[in-house]
N, C-alpha and C positions, 0 to 999 in steps of 0.2 A: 694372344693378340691384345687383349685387355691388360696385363702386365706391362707390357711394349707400350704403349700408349701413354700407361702414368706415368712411366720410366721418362718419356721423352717429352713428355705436355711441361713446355716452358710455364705457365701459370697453373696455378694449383688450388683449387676453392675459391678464390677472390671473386670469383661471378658472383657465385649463391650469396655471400659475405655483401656484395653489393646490393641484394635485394632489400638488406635488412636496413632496420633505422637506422644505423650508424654508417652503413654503407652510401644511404640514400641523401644523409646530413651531409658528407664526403662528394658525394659524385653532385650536386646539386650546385655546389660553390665550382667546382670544376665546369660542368655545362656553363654556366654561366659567363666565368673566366675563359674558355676557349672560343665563347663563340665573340666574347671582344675581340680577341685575341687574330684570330681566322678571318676574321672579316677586312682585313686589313693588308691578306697577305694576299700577292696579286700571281699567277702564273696558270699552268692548263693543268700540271698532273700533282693530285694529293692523296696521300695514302694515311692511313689511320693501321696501326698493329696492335691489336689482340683487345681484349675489355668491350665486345662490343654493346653494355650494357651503357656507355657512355658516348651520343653521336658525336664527335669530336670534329665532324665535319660538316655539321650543321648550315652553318653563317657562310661556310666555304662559298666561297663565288666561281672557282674554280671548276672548267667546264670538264674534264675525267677526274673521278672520287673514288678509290676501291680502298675495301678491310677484309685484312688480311684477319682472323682467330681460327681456333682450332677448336671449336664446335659450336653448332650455330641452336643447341640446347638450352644453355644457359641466360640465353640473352630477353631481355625484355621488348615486348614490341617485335615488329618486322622488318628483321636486316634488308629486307630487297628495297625496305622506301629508302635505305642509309646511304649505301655505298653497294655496287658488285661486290664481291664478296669471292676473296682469295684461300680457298683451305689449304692450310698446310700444319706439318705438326712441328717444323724448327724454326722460330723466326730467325736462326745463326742465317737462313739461307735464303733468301728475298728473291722470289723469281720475277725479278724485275732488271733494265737493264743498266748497267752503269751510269749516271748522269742524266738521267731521265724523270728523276721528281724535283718539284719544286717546294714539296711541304712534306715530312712528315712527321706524326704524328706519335709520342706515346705515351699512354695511361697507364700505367704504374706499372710495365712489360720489364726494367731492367730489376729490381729487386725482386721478382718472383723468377726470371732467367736464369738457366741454367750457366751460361754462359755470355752475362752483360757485357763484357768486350767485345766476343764477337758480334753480337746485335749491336753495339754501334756502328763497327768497322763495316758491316752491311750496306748500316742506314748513310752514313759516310760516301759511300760508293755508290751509292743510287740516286745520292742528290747531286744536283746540278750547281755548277761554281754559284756563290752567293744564295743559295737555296737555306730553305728555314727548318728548324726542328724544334719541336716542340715536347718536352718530359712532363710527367707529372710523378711525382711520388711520395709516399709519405715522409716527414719529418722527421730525422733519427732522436731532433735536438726538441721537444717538446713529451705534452705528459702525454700522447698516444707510444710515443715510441718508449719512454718509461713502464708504461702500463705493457709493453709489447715485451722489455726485459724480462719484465717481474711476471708474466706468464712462463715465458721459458723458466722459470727456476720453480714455479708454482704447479705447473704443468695444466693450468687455467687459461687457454688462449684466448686473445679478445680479437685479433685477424691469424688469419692463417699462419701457423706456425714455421711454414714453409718461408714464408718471406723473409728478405736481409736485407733491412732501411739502407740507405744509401744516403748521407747526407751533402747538404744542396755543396759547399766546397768541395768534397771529394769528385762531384760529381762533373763539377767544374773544373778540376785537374784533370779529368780523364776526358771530357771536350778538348781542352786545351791542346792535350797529345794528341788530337786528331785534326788539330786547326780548324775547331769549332769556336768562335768566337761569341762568347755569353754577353744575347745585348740585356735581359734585363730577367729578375727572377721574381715572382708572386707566391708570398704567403697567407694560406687562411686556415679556415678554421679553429677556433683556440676552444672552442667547447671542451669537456672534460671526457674522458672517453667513455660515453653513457655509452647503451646497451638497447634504452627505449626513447622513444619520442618524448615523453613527458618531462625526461632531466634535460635532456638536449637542449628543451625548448627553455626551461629553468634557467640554462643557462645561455641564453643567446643574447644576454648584454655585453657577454664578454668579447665578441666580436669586435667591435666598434673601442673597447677597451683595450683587448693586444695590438690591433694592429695602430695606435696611439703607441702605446706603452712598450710592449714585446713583438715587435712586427714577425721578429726572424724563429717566433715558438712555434708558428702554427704548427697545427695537425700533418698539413699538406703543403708541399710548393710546387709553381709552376715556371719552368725554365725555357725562356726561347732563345736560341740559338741557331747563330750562319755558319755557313759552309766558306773559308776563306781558300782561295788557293794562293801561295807563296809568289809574288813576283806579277801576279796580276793586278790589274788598276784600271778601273774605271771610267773610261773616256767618254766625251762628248759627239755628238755626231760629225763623220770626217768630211770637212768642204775639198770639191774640187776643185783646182787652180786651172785653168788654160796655159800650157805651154807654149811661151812665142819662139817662132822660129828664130835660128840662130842670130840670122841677118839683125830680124826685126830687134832682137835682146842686146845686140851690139851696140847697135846706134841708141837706144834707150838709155845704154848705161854711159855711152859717150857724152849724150843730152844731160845726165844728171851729172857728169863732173866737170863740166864747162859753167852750167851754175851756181856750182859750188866753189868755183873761184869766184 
């Protein structure tokens, strides 16, 4: 049973890995950024998948909140004040019902996924036309994901080895094939990929510097994105007209072309 489990646990170490400074320097700029973010998105049902070290639904104004992870060990704090709380071990498979959300939610769920296409095409199917989606993940194009190479060849990991960055364009092609329409993407973090608080903090001018200078290096991006459906469009509210009876329509239309001579 224990074998089964790590076989099929889409996320892999990234909890514990969150506890730490570097984790906590990462998920802090994130907090931050979604709850601008969330607070803004208006509808009843929002869903948050996996990371629940991160309340991603905080600022939510949205009156049903559920998270979905597959184990409620890792997590800081207590999941019941966050959201109900969905266990399952695939997010491939979302026990939710087609067109039924208006937000959801994910923290760095596709590069640690088994199988990121089908957790979109999920998350796709479960939102509602014009509904929002929100990613976060690490940066392939920056020095954490450099530093994330050069472990693999080192065999010195500085995040879970398990992960496969996904950078913000690619990630944006694979939206696009699903008629996800990317309205705007956020880059942070540029710190250096310390290890402890003390260099972190060393280096936290650089903040205010990349995103000036190298906005698109951060560490992290945050990508939100709609749900379009083809051929649909947006109307105004429909006015009733009164239908006159024939009679009445005949002589109205005889009244306007005797004036019109």
């Amino acid at each position: 049973m224990e074998n089964l489990e790590a076989k099929n646990h889409p996320i892999i170490d990234l909890g514990s890995w969150f506890e730490q400074p570097a984790g906590c320097y990462i998920r802090a700029w994130e907090q931050a950024r979604l709850d601008q973010l969330t607070a803004d998105i208006f509808g009843y049902n929002a869903l948050q998948i996996g990371q629940p070290q991160i309340n991603a639904l905080a600022a939510s104004r949205m009156p049903h909140k559920w998270l979905t992870t597959t184990t409620l060990t890792n997590s800081r704090g207590n999941l019941k004040e966050q959201a109900p709380v969905a266990m399952l071990l695939d997010f491939a498979e979302l026990p939710f019902a087609s067109q039924s959300i208006d937000l959801v939610v994910l923290p760095h769920v596709l590069e640690f996924a088994a199988e990121p296409h089908q957790v979109l095409r999920e998350v796709e199917r479960i939102l509602i036309p014009e509904g929002r989606l929100i990613i976060s993940g690490f940066n392939r194009t920056s020095l954490w994901g450099a530093r994330q190479m050069a472990g693999r060849l080192s065999g010195h990991h500085f995040l879970p080895k398990e992960g496969e960055f996904i950078s913000a364009t690619r990630m944006k092609d694979w939206l696009k094939l699903l008629n996800m329409e990317v309205r705007h993407t956020d880059f942070g973090c540029y710190a250096p990929p310390y290890q402890t608080d003390k260099w972190l903090q060393r280096f936290s001018f650089m903040e205010k510097i990349g995103e000036r200078w190298w906005p698109y290096l951060g560490s992290v991006y945050m990508m939100q994105a709609i749900k379009r459906i083809k051929g649909m469009h947006l109307v105004g509210p429909v006015r009733k007209y009164k239908r006159l009876p024939r009679r009445q329509a005949v002589q109205l239309a005889n009244k306007v072309h005797k004036q019109g001579k």
